[in-house]
PDB file of N, CA, C and O in Angstrom:
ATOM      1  N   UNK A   1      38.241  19.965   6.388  1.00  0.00           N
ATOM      2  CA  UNK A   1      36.828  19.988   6.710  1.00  0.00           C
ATOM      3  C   UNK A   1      36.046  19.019   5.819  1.00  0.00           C
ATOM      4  O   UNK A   1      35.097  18.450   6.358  1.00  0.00           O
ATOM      5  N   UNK A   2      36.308  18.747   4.518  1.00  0.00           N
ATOM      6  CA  UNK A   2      35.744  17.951   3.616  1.00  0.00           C
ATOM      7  C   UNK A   2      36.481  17.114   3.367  1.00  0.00           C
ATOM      8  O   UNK A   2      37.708  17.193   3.309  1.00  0.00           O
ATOM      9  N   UNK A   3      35.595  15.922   3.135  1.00  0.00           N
ATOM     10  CA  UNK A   3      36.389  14.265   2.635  1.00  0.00           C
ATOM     11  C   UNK A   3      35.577  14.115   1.538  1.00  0.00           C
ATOM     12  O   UNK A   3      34.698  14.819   1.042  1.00  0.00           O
ATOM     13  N   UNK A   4      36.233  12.653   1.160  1.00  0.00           N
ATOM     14  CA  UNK A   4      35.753  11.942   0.065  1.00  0.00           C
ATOM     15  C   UNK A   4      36.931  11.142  -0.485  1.00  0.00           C
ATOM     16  O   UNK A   4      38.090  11.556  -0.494  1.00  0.00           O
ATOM     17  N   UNK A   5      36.335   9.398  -1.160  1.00  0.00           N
ATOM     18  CA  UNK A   5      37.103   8.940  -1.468  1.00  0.00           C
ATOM     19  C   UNK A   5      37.449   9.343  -2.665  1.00  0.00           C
ATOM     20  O   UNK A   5      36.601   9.934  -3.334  1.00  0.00           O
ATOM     21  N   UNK A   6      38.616   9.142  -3.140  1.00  0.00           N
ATOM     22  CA  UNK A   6      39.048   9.418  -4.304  1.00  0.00           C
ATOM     23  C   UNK A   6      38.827   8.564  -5.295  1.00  0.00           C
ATOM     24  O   UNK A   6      38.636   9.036  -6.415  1.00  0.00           O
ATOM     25  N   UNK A   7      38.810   7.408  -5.139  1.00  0.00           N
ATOM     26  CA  UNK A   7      38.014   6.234  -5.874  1.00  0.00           C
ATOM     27  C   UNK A   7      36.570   6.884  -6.876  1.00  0.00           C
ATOM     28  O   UNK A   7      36.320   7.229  -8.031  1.00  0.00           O
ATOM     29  N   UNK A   8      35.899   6.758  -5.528  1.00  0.00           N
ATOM     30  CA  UNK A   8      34.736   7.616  -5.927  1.00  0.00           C
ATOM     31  C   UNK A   8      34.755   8.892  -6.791  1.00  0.00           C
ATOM     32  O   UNK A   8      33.999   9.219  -7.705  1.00  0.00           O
ATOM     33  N   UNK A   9      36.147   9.722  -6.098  1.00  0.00           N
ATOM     34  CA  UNK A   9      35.965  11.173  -7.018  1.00  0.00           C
ATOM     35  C   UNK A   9      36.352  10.565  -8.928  1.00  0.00           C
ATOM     36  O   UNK A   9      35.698  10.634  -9.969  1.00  0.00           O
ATOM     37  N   UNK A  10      37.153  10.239  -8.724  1.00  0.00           N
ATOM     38  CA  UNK A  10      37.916   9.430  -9.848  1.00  0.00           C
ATOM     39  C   UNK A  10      36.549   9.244 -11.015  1.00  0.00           C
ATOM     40  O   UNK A  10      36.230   9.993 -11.938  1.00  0.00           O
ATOM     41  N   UNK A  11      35.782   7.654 -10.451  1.00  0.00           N
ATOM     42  CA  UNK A  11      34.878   7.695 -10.974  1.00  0.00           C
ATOM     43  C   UNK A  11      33.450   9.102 -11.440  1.00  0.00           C
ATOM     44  O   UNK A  11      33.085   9.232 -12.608  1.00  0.00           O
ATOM     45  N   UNK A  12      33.068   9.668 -10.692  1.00  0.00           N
ATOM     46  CA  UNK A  12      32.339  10.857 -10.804  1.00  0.00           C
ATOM     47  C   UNK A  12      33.235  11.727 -12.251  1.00  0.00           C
ATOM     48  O   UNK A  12      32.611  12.019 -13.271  1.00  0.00           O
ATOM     49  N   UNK A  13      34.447  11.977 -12.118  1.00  0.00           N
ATOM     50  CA  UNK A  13      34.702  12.809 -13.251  1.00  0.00           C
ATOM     51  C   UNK A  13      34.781  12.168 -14.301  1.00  0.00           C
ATOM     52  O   UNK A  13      34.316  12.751 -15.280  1.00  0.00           O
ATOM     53  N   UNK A  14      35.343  10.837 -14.522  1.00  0.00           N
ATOM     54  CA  UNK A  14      35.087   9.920 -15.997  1.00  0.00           C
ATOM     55  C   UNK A  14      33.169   9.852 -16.026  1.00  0.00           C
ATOM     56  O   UNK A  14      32.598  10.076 -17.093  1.00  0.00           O
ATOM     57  N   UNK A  15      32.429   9.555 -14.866  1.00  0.00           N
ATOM     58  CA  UNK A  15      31.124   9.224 -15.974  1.00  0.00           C
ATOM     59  C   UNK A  15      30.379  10.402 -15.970  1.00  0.00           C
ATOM     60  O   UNK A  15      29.652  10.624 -16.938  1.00  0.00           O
ATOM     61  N   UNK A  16      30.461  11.561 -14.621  1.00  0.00           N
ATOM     62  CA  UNK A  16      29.556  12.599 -14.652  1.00  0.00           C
ATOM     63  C   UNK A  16      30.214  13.642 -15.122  1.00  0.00           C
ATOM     64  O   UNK A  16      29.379  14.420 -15.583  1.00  0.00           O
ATOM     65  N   UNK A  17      31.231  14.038 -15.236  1.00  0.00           N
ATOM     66  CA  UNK A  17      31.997  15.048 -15.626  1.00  0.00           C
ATOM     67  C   UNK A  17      32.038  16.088 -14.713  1.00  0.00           C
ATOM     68  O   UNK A  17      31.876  17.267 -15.028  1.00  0.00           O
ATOM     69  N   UNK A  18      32.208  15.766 -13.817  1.00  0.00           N
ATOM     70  CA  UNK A  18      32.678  16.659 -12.036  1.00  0.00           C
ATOM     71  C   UNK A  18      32.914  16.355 -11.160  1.00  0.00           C
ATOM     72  O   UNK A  18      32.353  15.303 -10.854  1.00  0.00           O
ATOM     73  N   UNK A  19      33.902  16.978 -10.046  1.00  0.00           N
ATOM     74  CA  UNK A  19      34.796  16.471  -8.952  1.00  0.00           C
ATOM     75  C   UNK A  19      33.808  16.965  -7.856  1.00  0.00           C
ATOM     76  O   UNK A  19      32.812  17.688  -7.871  1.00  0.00           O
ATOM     77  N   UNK A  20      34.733  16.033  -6.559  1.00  0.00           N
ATOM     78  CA  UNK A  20      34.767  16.816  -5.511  1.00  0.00           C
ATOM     79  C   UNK A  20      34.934  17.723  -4.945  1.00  0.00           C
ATOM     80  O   UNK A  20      34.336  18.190  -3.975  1.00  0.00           O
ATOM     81  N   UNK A  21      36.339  18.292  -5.883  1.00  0.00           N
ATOM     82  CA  UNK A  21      36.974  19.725  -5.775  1.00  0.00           C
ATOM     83  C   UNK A  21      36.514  20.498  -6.494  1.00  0.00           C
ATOM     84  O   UNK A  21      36.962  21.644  -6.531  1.00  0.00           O
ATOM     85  N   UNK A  22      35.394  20.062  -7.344  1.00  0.00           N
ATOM     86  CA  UNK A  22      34.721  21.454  -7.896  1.00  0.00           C
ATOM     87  C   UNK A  22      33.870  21.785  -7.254  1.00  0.00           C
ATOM     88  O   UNK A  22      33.775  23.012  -7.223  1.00  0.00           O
ATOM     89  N   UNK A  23      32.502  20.801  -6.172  1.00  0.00           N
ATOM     90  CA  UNK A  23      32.109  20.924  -5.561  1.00  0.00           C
ATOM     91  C   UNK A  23      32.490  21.610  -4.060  1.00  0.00           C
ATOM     92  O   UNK A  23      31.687  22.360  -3.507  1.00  0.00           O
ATOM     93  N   UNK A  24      33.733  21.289  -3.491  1.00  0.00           N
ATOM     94  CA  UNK A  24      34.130  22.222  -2.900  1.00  0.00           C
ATOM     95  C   UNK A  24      34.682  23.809  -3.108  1.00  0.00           C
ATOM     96  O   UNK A  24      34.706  24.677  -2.235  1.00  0.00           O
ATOM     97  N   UNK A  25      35.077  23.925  -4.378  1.00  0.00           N
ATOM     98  CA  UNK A  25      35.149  25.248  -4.619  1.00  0.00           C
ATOM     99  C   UNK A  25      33.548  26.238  -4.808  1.00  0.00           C
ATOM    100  O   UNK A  25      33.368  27.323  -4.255  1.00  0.00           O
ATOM    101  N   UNK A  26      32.472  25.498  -5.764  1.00  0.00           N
ATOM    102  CA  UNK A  26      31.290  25.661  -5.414  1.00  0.00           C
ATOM    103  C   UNK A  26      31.186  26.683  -4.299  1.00  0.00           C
ATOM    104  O   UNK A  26      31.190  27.913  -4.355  1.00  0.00           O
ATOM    105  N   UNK A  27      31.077  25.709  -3.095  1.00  0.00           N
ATOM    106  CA  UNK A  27      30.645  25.966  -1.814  1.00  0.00           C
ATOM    107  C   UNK A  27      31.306  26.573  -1.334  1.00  0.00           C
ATOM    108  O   UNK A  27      30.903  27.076  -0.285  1.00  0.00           O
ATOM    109  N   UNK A  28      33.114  26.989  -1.933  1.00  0.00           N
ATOM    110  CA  UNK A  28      33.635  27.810  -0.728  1.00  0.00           C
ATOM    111  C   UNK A  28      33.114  29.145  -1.503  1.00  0.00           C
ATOM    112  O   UNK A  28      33.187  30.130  -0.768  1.00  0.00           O
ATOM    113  N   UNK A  29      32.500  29.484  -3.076  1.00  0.00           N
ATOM    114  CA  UNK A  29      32.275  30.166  -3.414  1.00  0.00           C
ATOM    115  C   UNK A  29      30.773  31.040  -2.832  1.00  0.00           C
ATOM    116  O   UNK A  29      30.534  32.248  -2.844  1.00  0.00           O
ATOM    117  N   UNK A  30      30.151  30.182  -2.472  1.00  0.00           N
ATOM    118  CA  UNK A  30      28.786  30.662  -1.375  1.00  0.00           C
ATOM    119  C   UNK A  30      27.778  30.073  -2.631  1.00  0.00           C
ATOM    120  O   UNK A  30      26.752  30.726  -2.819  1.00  0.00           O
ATOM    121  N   UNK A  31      27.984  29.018  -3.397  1.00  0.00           N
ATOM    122  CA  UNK A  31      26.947  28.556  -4.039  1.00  0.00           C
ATOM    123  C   UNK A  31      26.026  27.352  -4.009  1.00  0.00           C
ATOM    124  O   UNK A  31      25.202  26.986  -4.847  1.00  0.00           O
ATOM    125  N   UNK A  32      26.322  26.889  -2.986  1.00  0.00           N
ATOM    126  CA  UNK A  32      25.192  26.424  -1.914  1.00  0.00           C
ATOM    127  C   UNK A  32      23.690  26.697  -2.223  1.00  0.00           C
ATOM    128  O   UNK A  32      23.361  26.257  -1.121  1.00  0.00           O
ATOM    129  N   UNK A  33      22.796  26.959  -2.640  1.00  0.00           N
ATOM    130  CA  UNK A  33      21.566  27.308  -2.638  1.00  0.00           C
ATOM    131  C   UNK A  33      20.836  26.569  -1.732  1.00  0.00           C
ATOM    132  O   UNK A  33      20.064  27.353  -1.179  1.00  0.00           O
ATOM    133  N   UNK A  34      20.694  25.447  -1.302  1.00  0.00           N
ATOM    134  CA  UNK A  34      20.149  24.872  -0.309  1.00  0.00           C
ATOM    135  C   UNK A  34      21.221  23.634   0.441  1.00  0.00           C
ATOM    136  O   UNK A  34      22.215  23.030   0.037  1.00  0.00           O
ATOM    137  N   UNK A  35      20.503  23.633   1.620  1.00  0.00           N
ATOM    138  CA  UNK A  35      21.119  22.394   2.257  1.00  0.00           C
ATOM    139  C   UNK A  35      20.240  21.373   3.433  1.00  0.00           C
ATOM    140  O   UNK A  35      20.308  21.633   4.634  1.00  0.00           O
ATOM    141  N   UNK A  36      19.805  20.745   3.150  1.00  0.00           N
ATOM    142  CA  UNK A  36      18.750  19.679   3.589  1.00  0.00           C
ATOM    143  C   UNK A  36      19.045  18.752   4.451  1.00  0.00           C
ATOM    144  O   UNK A  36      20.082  18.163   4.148  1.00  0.00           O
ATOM    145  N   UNK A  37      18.435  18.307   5.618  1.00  0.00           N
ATOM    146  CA  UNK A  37      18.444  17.002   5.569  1.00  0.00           C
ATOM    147  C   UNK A  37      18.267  16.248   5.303  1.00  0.00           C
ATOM    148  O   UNK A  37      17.081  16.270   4.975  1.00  0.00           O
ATOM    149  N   UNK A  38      19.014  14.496   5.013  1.00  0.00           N
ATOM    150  CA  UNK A  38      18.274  13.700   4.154  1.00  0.00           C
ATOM    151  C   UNK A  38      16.840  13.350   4.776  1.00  0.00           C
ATOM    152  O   UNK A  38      16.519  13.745   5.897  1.00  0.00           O
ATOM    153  N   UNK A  39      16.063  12.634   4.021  1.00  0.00           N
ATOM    154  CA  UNK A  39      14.421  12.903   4.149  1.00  0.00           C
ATOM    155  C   UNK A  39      14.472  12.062   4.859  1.00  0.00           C
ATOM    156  O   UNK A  39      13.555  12.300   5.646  1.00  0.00           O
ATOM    157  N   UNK A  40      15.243  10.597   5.349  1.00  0.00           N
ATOM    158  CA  UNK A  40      14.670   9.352   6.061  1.00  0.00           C
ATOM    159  C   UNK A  40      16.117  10.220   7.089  1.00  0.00           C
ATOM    160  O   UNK A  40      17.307   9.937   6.950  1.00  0.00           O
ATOM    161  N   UNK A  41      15.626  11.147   7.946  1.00  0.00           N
ATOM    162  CA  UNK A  41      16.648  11.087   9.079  1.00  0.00           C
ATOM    163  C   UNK A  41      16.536  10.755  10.272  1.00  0.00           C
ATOM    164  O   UNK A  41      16.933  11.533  11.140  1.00  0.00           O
ATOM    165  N   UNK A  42      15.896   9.361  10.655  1.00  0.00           N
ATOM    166  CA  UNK A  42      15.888   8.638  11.822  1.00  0.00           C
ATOM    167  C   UNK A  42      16.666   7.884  11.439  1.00  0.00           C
ATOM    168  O   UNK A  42      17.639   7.791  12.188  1.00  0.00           O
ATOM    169  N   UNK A  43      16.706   6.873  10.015  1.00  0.00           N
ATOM    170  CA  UNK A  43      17.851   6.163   9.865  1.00  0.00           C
ATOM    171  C   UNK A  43      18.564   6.681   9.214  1.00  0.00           C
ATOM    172  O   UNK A  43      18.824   5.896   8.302  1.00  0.00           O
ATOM    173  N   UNK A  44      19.276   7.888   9.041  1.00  0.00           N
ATOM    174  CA  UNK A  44      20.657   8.345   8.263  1.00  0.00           C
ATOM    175  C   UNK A  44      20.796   9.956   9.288  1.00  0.00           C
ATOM    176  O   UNK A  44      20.901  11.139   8.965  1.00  0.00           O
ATOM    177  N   UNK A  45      20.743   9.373  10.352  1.00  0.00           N
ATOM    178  CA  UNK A  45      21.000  10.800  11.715  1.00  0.00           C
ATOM    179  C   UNK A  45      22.490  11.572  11.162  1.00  0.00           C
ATOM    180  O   UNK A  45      23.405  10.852  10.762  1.00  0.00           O
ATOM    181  N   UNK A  46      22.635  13.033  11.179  1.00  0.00           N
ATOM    182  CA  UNK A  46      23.911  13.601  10.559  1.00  0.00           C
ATOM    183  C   UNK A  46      24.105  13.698   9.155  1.00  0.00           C
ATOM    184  O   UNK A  46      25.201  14.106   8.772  1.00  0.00           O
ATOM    185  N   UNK A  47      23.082  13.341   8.169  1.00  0.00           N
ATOM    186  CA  UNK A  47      23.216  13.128   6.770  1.00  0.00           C
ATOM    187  C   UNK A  47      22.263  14.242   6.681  1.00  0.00           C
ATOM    188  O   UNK A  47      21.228  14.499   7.295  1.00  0.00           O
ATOM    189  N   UNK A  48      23.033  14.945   5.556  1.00  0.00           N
ATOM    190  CA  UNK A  48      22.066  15.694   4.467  1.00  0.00           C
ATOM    191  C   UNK A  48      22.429  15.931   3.035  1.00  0.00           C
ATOM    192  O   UNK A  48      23.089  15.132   2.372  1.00  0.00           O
ATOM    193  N   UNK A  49      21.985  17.020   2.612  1.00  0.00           N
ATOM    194  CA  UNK A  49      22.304  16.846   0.962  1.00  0.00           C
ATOM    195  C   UNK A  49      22.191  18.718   0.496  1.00  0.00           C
ATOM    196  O   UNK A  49      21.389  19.647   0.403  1.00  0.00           O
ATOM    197  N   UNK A  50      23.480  18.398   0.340  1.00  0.00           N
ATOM    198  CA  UNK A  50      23.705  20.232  -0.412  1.00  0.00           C
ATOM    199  C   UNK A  50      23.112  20.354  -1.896  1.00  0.00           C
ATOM    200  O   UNK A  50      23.418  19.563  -2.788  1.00  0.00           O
ATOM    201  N   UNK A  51      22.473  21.133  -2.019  1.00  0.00           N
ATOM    202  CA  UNK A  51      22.350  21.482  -3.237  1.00  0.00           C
ATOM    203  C   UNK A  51      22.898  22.813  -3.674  1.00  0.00           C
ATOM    204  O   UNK A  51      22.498  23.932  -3.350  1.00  0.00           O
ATOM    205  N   UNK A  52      24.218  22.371  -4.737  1.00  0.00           N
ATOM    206  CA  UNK A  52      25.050  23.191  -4.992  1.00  0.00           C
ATOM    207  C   UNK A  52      24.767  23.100  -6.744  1.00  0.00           C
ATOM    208  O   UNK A  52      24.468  22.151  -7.468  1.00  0.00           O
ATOM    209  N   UNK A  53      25.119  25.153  -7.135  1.00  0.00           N
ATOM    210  CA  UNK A  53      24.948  25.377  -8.553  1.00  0.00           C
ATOM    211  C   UNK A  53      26.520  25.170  -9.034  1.00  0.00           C
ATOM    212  O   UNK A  53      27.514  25.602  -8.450  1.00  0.00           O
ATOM    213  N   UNK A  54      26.479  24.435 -10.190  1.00  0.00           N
ATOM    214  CA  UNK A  54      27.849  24.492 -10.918  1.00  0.00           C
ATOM    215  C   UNK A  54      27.551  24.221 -12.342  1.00  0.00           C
ATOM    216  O   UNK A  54      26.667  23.447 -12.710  1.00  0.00           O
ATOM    217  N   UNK A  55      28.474  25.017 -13.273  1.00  0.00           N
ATOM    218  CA  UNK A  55      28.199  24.809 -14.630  1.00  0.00           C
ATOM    219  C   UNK A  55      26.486  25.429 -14.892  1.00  0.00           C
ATOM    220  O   UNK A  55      25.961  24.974 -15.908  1.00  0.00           O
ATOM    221  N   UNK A  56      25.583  26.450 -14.020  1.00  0.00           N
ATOM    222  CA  UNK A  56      24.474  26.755 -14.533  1.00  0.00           C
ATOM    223  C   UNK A  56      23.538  25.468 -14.215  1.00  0.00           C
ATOM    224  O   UNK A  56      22.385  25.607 -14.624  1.00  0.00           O
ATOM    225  N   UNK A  57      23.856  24.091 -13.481  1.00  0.00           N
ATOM    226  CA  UNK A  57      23.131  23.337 -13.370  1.00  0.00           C
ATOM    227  C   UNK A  57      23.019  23.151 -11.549  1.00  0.00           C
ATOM    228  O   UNK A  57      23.917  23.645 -10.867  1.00  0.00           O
ATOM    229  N   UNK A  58      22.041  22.527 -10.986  1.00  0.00           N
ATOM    230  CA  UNK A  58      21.971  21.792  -9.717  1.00  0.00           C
ATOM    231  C   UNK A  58      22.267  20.321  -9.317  1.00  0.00           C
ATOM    232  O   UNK A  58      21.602  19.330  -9.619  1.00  0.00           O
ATOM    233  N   UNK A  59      23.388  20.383  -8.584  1.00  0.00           N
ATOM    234  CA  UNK A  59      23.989  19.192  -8.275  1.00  0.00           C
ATOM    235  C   UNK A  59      23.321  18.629  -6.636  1.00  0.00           C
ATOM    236  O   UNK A  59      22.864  19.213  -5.654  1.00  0.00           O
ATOM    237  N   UNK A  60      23.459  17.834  -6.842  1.00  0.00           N
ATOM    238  CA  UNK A  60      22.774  17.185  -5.194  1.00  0.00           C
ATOM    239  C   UNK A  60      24.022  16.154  -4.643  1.00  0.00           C
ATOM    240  O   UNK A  60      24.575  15.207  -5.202  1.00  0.00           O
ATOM    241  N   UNK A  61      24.214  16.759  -3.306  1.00  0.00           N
ATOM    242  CA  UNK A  61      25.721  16.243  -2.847  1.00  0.00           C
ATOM    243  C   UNK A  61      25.011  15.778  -1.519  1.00  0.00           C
ATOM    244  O   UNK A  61      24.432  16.487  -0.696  1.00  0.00           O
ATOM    245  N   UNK A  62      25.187  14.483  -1.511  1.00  0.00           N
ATOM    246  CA  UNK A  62      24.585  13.833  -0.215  1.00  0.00           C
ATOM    247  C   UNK A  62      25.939  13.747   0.950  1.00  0.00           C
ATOM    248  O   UNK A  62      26.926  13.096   0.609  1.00  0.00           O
ATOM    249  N   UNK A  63      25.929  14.194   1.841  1.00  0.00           N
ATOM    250  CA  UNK A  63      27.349  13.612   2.841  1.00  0.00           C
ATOM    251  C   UNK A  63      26.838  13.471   3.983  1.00  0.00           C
ATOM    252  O   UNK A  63      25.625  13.557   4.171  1.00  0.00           O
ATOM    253  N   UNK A  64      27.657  13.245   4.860  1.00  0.00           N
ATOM    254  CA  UNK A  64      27.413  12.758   6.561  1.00  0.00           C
ATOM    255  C   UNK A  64      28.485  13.762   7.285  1.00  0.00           C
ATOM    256  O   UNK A  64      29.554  14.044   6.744  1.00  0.00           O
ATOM    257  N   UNK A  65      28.139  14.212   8.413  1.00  0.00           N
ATOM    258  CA  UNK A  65      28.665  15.129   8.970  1.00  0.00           C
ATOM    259  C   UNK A  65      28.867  14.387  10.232  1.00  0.00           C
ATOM    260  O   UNK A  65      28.012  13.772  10.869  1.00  0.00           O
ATOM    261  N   UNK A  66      30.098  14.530  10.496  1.00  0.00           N
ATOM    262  CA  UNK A  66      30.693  13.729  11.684  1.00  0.00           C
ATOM    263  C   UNK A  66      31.880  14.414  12.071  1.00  0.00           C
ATOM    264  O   UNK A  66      32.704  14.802  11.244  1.00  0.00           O
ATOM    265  N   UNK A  67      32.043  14.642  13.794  1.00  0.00           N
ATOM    266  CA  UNK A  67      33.508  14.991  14.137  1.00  0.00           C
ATOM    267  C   UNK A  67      33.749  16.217  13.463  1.00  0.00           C
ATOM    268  O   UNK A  67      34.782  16.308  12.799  1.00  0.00           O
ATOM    269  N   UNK A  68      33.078  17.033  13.517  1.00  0.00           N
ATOM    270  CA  UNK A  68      33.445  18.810  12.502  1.00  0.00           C
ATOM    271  C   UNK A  68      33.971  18.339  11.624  1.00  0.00           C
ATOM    272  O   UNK A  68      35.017  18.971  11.477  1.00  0.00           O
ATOM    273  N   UNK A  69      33.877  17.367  10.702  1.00  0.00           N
ATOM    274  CA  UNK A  69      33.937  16.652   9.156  1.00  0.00           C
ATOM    275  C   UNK A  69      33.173  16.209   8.572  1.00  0.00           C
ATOM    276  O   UNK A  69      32.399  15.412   9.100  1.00  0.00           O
ATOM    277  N   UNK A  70      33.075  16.530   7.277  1.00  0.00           N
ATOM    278  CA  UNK A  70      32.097  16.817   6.209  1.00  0.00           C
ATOM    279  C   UNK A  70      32.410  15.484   4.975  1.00  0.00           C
ATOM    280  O   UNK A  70      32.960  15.863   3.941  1.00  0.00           O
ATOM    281  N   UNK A  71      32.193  14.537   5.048  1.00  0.00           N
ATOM    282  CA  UNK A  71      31.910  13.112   4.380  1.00  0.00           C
ATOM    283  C   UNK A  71      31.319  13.379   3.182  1.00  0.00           C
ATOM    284  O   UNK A  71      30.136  13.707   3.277  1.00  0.00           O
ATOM    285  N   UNK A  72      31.884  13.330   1.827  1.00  0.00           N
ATOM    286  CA  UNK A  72      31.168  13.708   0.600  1.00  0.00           C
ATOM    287  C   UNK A  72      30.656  12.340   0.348  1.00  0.00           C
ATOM    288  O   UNK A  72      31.543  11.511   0.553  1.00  0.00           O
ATOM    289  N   UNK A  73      29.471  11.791  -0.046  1.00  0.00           N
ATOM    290  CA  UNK A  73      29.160  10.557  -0.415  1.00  0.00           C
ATOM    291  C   UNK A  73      29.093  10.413  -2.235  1.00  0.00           C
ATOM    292  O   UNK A  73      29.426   9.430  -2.897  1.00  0.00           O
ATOM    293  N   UNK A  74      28.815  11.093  -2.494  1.00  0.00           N
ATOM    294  CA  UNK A  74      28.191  11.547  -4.218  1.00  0.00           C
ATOM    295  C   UNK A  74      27.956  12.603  -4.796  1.00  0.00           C
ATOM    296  O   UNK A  74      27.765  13.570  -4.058  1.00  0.00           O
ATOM    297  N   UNK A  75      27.892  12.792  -6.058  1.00  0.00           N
ATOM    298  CA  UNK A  75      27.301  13.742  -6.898  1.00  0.00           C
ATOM    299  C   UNK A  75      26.379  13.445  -7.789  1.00  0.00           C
ATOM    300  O   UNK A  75      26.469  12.306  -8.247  1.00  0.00           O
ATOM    301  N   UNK A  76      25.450  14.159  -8.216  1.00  0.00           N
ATOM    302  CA  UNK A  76      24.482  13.713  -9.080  1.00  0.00           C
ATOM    303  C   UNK A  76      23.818  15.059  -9.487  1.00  0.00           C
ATOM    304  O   UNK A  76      23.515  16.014  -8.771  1.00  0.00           O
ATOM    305  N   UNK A  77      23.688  14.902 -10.685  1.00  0.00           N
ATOM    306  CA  UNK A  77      22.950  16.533 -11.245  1.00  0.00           C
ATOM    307  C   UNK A  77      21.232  15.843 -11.570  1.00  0.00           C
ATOM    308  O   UNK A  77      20.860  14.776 -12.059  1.00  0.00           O
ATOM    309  N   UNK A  78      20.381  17.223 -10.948  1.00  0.00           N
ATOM    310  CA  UNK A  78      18.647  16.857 -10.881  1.00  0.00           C
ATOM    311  C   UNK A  78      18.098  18.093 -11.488  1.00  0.00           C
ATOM    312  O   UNK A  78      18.139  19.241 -11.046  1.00  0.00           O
ATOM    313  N   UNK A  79      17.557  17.623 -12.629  1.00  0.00           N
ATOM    314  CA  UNK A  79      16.723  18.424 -13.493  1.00  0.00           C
ATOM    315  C   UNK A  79      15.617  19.102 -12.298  1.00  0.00           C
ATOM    316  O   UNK A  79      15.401  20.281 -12.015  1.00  0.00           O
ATOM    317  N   UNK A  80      15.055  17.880 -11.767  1.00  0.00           N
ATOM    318  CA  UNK A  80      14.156  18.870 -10.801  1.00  0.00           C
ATOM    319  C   UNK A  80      14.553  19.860  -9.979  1.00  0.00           C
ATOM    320  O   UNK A  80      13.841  20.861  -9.900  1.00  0.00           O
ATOM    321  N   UNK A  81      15.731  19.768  -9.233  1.00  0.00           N
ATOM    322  CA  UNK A  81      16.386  20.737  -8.590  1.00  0.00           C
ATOM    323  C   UNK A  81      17.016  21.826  -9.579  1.00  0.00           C
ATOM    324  O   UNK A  81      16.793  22.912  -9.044  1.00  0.00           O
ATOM    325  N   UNK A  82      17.326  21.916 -10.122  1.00  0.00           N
ATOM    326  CA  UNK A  82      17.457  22.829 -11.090  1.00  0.00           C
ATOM    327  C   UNK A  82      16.180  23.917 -11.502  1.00  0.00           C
ATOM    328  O   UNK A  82      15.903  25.099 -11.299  1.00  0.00           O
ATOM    329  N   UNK A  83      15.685  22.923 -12.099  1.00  0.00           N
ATOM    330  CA  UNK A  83      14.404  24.140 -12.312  1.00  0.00           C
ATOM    331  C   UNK A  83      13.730  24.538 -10.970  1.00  0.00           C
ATOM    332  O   UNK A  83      13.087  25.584 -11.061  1.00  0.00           O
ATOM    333  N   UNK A  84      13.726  23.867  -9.568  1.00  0.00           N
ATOM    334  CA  UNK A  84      13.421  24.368  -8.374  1.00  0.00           C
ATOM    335  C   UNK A  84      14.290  26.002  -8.215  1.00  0.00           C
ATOM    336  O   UNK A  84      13.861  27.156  -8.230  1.00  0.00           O
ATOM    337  N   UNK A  85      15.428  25.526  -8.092  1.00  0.00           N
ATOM    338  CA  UNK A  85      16.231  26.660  -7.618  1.00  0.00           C
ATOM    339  C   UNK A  85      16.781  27.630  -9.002  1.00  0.00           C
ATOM    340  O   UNK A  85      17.132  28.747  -8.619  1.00  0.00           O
ATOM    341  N   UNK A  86      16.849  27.534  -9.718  1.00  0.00           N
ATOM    342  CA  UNK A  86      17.156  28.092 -10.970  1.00  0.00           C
ATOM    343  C   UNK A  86      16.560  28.228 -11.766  1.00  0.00           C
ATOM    344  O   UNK A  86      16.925  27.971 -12.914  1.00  0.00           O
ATOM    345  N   UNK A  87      15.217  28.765 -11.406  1.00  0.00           N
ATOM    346  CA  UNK A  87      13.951  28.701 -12.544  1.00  0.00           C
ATOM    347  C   UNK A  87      13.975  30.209 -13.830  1.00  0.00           C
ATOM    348  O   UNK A  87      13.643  30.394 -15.001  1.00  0.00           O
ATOM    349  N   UNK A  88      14.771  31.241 -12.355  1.00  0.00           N
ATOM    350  CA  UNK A  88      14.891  32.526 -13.900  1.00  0.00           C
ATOM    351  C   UNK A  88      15.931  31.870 -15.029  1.00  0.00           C
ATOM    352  O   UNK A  88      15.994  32.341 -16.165  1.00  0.00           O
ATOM    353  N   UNK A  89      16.696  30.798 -14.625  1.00  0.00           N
ATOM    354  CA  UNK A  89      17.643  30.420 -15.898  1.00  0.00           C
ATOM    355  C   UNK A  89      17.809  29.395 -16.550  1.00  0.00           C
ATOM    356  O   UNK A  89      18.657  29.070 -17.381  1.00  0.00           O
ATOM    357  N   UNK A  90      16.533  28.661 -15.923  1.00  0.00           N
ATOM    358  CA  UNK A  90      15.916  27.588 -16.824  1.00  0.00           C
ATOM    359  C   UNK A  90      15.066  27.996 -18.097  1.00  0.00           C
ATOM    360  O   UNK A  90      15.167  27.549 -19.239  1.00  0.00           O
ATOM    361  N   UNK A  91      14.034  29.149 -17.511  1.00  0.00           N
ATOM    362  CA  UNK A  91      13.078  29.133 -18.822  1.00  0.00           C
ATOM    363  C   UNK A  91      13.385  29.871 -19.964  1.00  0.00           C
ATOM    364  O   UNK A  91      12.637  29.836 -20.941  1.00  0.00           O
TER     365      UNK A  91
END
């Protein structure tokens, strides 16, 4: 159900310090807190962006959904999303 290059995953755990496969365990765990579409979706039709908790922080996972397959594009951890969705364990 989920992709992603490994290239990419590769890189993500040397500079951010997290996988794909943590992100999928995440989510098979039900920690998902939101899931969006991306904001320009006339030009990125099928794209959105999970926002998944891991490590106590909010990660923002942009992918493309195609063919009942789930395209991981990135990871990136957002202070703002964090304190959005995790505000009793921010302050």
């Amino acid at each position: 159900m989920f992709e992603w290059s490994e290239e990419k995953n590769l890189l993500l755990e040397k500079n951010r310090g997290i996988s794909f496969e943590e992100i999928v365990e995440a989510i098979s765990q039900g920690d998902v807190v939101a899931d969006e579409p991306h904001f320009d979706s006339k030009n990125y039709p099928n794209h959105g962006i999970f926002f998944v908790e891991a490590n106590n922080y909010i990660y923002c996972v942009p992918y493309k959904e195609e063919n009942s397959k789930i395209f991981l594009k990135t990871i990136y951890p957002s202070i703002k999303a964090t304190k959005k969705f995790l505000k009793d364990k921010v302050e």
